[in-house]
Structure formats: structure tokens, C-alpha cells
C-alpha positions as CSV (number, residue, x, y, z in Angstrom):
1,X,147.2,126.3,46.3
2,X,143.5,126.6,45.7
3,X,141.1,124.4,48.3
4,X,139.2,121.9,46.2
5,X,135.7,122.3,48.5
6,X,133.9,125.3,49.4
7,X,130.5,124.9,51.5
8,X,127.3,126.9,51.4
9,X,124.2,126.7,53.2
10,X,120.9,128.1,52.0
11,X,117.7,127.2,53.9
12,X,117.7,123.8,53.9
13,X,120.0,123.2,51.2
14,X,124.1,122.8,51.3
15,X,125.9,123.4,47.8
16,X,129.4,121.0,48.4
17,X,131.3,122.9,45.6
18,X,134.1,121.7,43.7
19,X,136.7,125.0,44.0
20,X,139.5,124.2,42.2
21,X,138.6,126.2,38.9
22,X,141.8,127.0,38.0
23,X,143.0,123.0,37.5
24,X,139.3,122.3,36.4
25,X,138.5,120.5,39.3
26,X,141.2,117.6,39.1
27,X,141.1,115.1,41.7
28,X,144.5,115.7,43.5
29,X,146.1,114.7,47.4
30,X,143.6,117.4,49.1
31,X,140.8,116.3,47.1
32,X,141.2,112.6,48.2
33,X,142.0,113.7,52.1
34,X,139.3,116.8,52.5
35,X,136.4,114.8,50.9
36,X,135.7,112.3,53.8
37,X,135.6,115.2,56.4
38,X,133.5,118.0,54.0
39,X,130.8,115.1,54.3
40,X,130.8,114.9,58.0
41,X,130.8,118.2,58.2
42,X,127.7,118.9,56.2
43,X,125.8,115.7,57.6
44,X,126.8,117.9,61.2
45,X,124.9,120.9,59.7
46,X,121.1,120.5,61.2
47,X,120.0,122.9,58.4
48,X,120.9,120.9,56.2
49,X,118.7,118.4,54.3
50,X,119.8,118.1,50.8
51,X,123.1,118.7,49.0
52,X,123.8,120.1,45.8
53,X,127.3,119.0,44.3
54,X,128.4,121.5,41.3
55,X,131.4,122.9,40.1
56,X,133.3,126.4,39.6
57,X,135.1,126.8,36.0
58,X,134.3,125.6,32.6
59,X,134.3,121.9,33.7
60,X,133.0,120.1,36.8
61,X,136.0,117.9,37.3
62,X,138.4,116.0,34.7
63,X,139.0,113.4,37.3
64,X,142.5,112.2,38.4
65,X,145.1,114.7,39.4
66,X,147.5,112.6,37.2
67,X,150.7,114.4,37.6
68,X,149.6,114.9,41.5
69,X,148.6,112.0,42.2
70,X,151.5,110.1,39.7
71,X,154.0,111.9,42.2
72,X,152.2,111.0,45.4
73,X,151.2,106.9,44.6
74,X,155.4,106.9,42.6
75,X,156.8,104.8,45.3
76,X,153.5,102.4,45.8
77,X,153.2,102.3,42.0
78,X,157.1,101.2,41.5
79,X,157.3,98.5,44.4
80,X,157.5,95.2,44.0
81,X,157.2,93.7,47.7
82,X,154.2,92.3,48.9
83,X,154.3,94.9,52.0
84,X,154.3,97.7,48.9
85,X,151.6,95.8,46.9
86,X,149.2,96.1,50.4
87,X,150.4,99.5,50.8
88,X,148.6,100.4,47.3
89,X,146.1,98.2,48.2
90,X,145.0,100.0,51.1
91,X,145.6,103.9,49.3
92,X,143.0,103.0,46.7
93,X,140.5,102.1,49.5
94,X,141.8,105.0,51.8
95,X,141.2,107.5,48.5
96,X,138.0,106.1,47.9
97,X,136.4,106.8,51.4
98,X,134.8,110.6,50.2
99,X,132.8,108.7,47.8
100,X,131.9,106.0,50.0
101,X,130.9,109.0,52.5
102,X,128.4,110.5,50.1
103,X,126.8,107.0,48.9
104,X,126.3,105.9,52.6
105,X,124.9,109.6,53.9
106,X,121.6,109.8,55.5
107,X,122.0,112.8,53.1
108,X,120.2,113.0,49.5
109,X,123.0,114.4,46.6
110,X,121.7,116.1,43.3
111,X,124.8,116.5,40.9
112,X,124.9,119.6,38.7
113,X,126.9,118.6,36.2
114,X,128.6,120.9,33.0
115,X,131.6,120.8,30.7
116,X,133.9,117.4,31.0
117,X,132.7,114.4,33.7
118,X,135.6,112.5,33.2
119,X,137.1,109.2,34.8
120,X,136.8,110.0,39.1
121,X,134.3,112.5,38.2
122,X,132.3,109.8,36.8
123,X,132.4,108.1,40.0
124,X,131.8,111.2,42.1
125,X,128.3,111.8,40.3
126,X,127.1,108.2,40.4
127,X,127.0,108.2,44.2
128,X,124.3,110.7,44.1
129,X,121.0,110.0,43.8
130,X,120.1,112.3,41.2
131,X,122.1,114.2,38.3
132,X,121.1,117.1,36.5
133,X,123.6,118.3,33.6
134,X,124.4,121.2,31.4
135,X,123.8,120.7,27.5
136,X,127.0,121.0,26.9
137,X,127.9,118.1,29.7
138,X,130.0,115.1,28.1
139,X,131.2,111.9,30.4
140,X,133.8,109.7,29.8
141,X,134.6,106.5,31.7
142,X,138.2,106.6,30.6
143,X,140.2,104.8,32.9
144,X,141.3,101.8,30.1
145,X,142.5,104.8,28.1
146,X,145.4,105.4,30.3
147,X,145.7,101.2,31.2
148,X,143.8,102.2,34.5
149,X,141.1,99.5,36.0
150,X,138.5,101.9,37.5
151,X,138.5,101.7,41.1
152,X,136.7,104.6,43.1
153,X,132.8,102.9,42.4
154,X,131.6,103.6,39.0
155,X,132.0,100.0,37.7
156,X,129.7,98.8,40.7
157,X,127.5,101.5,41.1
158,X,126.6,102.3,37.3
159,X,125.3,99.0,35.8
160,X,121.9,100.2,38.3
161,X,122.1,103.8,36.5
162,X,122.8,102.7,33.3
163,X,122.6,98.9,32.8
164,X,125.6,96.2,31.9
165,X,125.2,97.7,28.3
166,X,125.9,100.8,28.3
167,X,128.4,100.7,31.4
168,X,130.9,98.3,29.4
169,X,130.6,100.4,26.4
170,X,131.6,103.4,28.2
171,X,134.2,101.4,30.1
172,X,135.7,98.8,27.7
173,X,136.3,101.9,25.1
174,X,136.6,104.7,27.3
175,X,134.6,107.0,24.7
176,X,132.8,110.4,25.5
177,X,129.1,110.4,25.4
178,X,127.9,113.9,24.6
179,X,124.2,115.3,27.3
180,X,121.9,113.6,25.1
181,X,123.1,109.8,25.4
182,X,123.6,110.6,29.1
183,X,119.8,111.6,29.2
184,X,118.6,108.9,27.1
185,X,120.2,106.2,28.8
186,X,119.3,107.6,32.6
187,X,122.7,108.6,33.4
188,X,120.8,112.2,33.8
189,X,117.7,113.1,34.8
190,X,117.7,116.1,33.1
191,X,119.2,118.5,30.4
192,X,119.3,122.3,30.5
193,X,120.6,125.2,28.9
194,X,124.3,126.2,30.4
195,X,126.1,125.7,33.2
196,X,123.1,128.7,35.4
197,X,120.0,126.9,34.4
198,X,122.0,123.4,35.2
199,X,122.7,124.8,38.7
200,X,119.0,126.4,39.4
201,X,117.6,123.1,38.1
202,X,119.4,121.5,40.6
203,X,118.4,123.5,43.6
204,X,114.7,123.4,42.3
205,X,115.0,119.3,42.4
206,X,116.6,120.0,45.9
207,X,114.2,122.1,47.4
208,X,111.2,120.1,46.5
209,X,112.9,117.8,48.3
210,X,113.7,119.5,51.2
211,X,110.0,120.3,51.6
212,X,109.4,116.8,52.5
213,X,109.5,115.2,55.7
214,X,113.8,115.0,56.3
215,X,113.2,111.5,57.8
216,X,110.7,110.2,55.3
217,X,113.2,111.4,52.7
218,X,116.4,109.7,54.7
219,X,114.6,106.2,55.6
220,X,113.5,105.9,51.5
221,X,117.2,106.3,51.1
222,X,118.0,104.2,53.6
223,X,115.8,101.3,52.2
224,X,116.7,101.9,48.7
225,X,120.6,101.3,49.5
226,X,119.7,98.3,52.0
227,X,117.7,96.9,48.7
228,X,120.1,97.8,45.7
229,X,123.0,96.0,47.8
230,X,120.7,93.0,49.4
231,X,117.9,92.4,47.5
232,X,114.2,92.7,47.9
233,X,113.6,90.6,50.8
234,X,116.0,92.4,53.1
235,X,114.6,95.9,51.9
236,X,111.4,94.8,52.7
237,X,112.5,93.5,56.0
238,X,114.4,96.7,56.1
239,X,111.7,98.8,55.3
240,X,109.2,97.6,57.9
241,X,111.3,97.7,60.8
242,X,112.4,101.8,60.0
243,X,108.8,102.5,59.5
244,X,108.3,100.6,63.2
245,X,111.1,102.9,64.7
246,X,110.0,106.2,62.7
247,X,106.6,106.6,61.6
248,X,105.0,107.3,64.7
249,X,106.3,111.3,64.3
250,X,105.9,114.5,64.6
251,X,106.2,115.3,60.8
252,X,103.2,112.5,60.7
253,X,100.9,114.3,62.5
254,X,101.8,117.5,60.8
255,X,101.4,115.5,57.6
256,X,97.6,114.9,58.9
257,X,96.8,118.1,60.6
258,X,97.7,120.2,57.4
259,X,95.5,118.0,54.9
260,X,92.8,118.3,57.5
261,X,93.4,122.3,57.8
262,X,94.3,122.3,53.9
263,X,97.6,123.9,54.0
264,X,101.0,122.9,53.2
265,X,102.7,120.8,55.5
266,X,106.2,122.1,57.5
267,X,108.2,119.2,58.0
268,X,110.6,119.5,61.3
269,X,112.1,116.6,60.9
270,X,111.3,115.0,64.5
């Protein structure tokens, strides 16, 4: 059985890859228990200060494992006691922990995304921060399709992507929207040419990242989450007291001491 995740490391960058090419990335039982720890693995990695999630094969997932996962949730699924109602209840949030792991890293995620983003996919890309996709990219909330209520994030996390309008479209009729709605409507931030330039646009985005201070870059993600989830007062609240804990740094003074010397600043991260 292929591994779903393979890691690499370059510079500063990690690349959390999606391995299972020859089932085109379909979320199955390894997906759902591996995803959690690949996080924790890469937030261990000091090296590491951005992460690139892309996708061997023609597609970069198709979502659900259905067969898989049909076999593994069969007994949950057919129960009718309370004990095997909470029992379901608890495998949906236990599945859903990877992509809780990814929206809640100190870690910034650029998604390089080509061929089908369908259903968990979907919810995999919109806990990045940025997405980048292949012309040939189409997305497809299609739980309601297959008389599923999505439940891995995309229903809460796209309406501040996308907005209400677009997410119940995609949602209530389970459609494909083809790269260039996804662009216009900011589910993307960018189109290029093939699955290659996708990828190098991605690590391009992710270096010029990683060039920045990695604790500047982790406390803006910090306060944006702290704001999208409690509002502005907290995130200002938020905001001031990282700022009191962090901005007296080293990367500070190298910020200074290289506009002074006119030179481009190397961020250490302390």
C-alpha cells in the first residue's frame, strides 16, 4: 500500500506531499491517522519556515477514500444506539484533527493545487493561507452530491475565502468550478500554466516568505486566526500583547542594522 505523505526539506522550505498517485490522492484510513503527526513532525523541523502542500499524479486529491473509508466508518454508519451515534460523532472530529493541525500551525501553508480539488480536498486547501493552482485545476464542494453534510472545515472556513455567495453555490449544488472562477472569486491567488509552473509558483510565494523574519511571519498568523475567529477587538488585544512579548528581537535589530548598512536583511528567527 502506497504512504499518502512524503516530506522534503529545501532551505527553509518543507514540501508536505500528497503520495498516493496511484489512487489520485484519495483520502483513506492512513490519510486520516498520518496527517496529524506529518504536521508535528514538520513544525519539529527548525529548518523549516514555510510549507508547500502539492500533489504527485494527474490530480491533487479527489477527496474521500469512499470505498475505504465506507468499509472502515460500516459499523458507525449502520448503528442505531446512542453509544454508536457518539462513536461517529467522535470519528468525524478524530478524522478532522490533520486539518485542524495545519489551520492552527505557527506554520504558513501555500497549496499547489492541479487536476481535481474535490470534496476533503477542498477542505485540505482552505486551511492554508495561500493557494496557487494549475490552469487546468477544477474544485468541487460535492459532499450533497453523495447526501454527505460537509464536515472536515470547508463550510466554516470558506465563507472568509470566498464569501456566503459563492460558498452555498458551490455547496448547495455541489458543481465544479473550472481555475478561472476559483481565481476570480479568491479561492486562488494565482493561475499558471501546468501542474511545474503551479509547483515553482508556489515555492517562489514560499521563499519570499521565508526571507522574512520567521516570527514576524508566525505572530501575523497568529493575530489573523485570533481575529478571523474573535473579532477585531480581541486581535487588536491580541496583537499588542505578541508584539510586547516578541518585538524586542534579534531579527529587529538585524531588520535595522541592514537598512542602515543597505543590505538585505538575514532573519534568524530569535
Amino acid at each position: 500500500m502506497s504512504k499518502p505523505f512524503e516530506i522534503e526539506v529545501r532551505g527553509h522550505v518543507a514540501t508536505l506531499w500528497l503520495a498516493n498517485a496511484e489512487k489520485k490522492n484519495a483520502m483513506g484510513v492512513a490519510f486520516w491517522g498520518e496527517l496529524p503527526g506529518v504536521v508535528a513532525s514538520i513544525e519539529a523541523d527548525e529548518r523549516v519556515r514555510v510549507v508547500v502542500v502539492a500533489a504527485r499524479g494527474p490530480h491533487f486529491s479527489v477527496g474521500l477514500d469512499l470505498v475505504e473509508m465506507g468499509a472502515a466508518l460500516g459499523p458507525a454508519l449502520a448503528g442505531g444506539t446512542a453509544r454508536e451515534r457518539r462513536q461517529l460523532f467522535d470519528k468525524i472530529h478524530e478524522m478532522r484533527r490533520g486539518f485542524d493541525a495545519i489551520a492552527d500551525s505557527r506554520l504558513p501553508f501555500v497549496a499547489a493545487i492541479h487536476g481535481g480539488c474535490i470534496g476533503g480536498a477542498l477542505d485540505l486547501v482552505a486551511c492554508c493561507d495561500i493557494r496557487v493552482a494549475s490552469e487546468d485545476a477544477r474544485f468541487s464542494l460535492r459532499e450533497t452530491r453523495i447526501a454527505i453534510v460537509a464536515d472536515m472545515g470547508s463550510l466554516q472556513r470558506l465563507s472568509g475565502i470566498v464569501g456566503q455567495g459563492h460558498l452555498r453555490e458551490m455547496a448547495l449544488t455541489g458543481k465544479d468550478i473550472n481555475a478561472e472562477r476559483a481565481l476570480r472569486i479568491g479561492l486562488v491567488n494565482e493561475l499558471h500554466p501546468g501542474p511545474e509552473k503551479t509547483l515553482q509558483g508556489a515555492y517562489a510565494m514560499a521563499e519570499e516568505i521565508a526571507r522574512n523574519s520567521p516570527l514576524a511571519v508566525q505572530g501575523t498568523r497568529e493575530v489573523l486566526r485570533v481575529s478571523e475567529r474573535h473579532g477585531v477587538e480581541a486581535g487588536l488585544r491580541y496583537v499588542a500583547a505578541w508584539n510586547a512579548a516578541h518585538l524586542a528581537s534579534a531579527d529587529l535589530q538585524e531588520a535595522f542594522q541592514a537598512f542602515l548598512e543597505k543590505r538585505t536583511p538575514t532573519f534568524r528567527g530569535e
